[in-house]
ZAMARGU-4260 file (C-alpha; in steps of 0.2 Angstrom, whole numbers, plus 5000, padded with zeros to 4 digits):
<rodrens>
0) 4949/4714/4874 | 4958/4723/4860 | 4951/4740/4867 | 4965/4752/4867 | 4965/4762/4884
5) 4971/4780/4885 | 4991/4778/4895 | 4989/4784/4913 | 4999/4797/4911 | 4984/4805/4902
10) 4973/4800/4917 | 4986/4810/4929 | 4983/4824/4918 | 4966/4826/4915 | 4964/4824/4934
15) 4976/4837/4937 | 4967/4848/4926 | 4950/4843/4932 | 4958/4847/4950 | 4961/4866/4944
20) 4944/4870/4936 | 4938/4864/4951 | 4949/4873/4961 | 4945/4889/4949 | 4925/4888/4953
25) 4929/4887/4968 | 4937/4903/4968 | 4927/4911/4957 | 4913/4905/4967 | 4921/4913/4982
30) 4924/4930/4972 | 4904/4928/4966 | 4899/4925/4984 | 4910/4940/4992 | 4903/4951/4976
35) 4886/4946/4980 | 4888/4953/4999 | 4897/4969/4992 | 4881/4972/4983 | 4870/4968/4996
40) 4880/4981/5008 | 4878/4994/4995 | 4860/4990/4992 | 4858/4991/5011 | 4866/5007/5010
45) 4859/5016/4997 | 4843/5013/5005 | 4850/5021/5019 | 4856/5036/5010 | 4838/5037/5001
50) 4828/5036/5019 | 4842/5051/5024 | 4837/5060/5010 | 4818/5058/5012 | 4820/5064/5033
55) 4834/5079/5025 | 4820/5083/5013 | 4805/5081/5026 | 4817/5092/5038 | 4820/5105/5025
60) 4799/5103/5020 | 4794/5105/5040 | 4808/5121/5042 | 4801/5131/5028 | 4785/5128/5033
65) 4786/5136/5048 | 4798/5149/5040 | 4783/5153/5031 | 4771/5154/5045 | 4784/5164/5056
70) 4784/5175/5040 | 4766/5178/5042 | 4764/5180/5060 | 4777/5193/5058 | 4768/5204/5042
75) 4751/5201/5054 | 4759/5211/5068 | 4768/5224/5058 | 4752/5227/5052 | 4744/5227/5069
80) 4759/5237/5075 | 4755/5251/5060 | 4735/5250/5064 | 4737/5254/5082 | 4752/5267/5075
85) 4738/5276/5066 | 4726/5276/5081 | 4738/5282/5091 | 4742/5297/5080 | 4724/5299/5075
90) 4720/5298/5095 | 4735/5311/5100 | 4728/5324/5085 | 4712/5322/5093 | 4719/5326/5110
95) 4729/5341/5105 | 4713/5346/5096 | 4702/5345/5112 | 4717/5354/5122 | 4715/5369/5109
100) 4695/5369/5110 | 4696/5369/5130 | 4709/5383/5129 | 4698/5395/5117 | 4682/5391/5127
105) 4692/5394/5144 | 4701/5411/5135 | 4681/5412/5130 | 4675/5411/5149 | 4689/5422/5154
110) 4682/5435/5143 | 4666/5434/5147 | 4670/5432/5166 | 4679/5448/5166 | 4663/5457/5156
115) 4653/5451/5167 | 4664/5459/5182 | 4663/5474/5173 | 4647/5476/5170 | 4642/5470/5189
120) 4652/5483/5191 | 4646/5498/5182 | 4629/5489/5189 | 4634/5494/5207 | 4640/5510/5202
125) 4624/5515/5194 | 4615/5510/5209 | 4623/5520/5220 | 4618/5534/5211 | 4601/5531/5211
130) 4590/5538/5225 | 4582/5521/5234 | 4566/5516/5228 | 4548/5522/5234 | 4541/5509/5249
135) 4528/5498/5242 | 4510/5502/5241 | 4502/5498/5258 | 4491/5480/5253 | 4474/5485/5249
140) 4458/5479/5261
</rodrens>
């Protein structure tokens, strides 16, 4: 029964400290816990901000693509546009051609027209002069 026990003054204060360490995990505790959520929300929103980026990215992808296409159907009818340019001008240099050719062959049939009236003409004239021909042979038996 000689066993010395430690005064209870000590007792008080090694509850009283027990009773803030446990009051500091707690805490601490609550700052891990709050922490933990603050990290989650930014986890949760830097997902976010990554599937943003992916659509922004996809968006960007998608309008440059058809940029692109619009780009080509654009050069195809500048290209059609000049083609049918060139066959136009080709077609109105083979219409003025024509118009000249009818022209000469019309001043051509003028020409010849009036030759022709001329020489009738001098035709008629001529046989005026002459005396009328003899009558035919009477038809043999």
């Amino acid at each position: 029964p000689g066993e010395a026990r430690p005064p209870r003054h000590q007792d008080a204060g090694l509850l009283t400290q027990l009773d803030h360490v446990r009051e500091d995990l707690r805490k601490t505790t609550r700052q891990l816990l709050a922490k933990d959520r603050r990290l989650e929300e930014l986890q949760k929103r830097n997902e976010e901000l990554a599937w943003e980026k992916r659509e922004a990215l996809r968006r960007v992808s998608d309008a440059e693509a058809e940029r692109d296409a619009k780009r080509r159907h654009f050069h195809e009818k500048e290209q059609e546009l000049l083609a049918l340019q060139r066959k136009s001008e080709h077609q109105r240099a083979a219409i003025e051609e024509r118009g000249r050719r009818f022209e000469r062959k019309e001043e051509e049939h003028r020409v010849q027209s009036a030759e022709l009236q001329r020489q009738q003409k001098q035709f008629d004239e001529i046989q005026e002069r002459l005396p009328p021909p003899p009558p035919p042979p009477p038809p043999r038996p």
